[in-house]
C-alpha positions in Angstrom: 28.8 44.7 -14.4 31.4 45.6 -11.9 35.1 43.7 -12.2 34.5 42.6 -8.8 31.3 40.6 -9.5 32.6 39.3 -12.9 31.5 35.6 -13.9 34.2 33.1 -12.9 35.0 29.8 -11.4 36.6 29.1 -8.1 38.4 25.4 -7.6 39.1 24.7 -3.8 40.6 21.3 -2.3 39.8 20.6 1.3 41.9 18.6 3.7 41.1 17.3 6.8 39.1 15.1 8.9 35.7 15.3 6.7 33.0 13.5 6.0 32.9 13.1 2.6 28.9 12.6 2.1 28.1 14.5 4.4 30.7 17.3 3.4 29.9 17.2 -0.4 26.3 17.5 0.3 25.9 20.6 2.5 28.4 22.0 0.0 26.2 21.0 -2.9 22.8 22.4 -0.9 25.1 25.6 -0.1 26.2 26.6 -3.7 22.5 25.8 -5.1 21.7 28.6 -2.5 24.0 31.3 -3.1 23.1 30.4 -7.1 26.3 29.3 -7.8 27.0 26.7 -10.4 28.4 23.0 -9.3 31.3 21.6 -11.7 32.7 18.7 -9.3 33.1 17.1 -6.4 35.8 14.9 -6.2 36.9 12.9 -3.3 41.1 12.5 -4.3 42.2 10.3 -1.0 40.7 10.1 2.2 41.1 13.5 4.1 41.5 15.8 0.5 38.3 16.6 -1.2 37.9 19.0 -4.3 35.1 21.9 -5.6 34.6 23.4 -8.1 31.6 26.1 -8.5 30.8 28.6 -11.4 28.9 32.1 -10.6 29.5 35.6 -9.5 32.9 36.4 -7.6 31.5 37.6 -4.6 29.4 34.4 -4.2 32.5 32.8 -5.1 33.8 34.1 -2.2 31.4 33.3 0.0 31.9 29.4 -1.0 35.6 29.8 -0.2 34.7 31.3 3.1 32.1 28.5 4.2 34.7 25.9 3.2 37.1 27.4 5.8 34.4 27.2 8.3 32.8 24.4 7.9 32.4 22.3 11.2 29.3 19.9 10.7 30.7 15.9 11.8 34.0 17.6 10.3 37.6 19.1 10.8 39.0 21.7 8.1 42.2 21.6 8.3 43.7 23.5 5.6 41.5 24.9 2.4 43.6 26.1 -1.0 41.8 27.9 -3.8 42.4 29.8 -7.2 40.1 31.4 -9.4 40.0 31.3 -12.7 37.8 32.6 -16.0 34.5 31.3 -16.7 35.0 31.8 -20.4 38.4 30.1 -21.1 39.0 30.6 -24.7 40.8 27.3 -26.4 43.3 28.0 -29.3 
């Protein structure tokens, strides 16, 4: 396996003017797609909602990409991720 496809997680929080429901579930559909694994989906206050997924980085990528450009009964304003290791070891 290449370092670029490595097994990792991506958490992204979305604000704007979204649909929560309707937001969360084409996410939900999306990541089941791209085989990606779903950890959360957490609506924090209205307007900020956050992912996280689990799967290959360059699906990863793609997740963080159709977050950005998302514009079904919704407005993206602003979309902030990190990625971190699938694995985390715990001392």
């Amino acid at each position: 396996m290449t370092k670029h496809n490595t097994h990792q997680k991506v958490n992204v929080l979305v604000k704007g003017n979204l649909r929560h429901l309707t937001y969360k579930l084409h996410a939900l559909i999306k990541a089941t797609h791209m085989g990606l694994k779903t950890h959360k989906l957490i609506k924090h206050r209205p307007g900020y909602l956050e992912m996280e997924f689990e799967g290959e980085r360059t699906q990863l990528w793609k997740i963080v990409k159709w977050a950005k450009s998302y514009r079904f009964f919704s407005v993206v304003d602003e979309v902030m991720f990190s990625f971190s290791s699938a694995n985390t070891i715990k001392p």
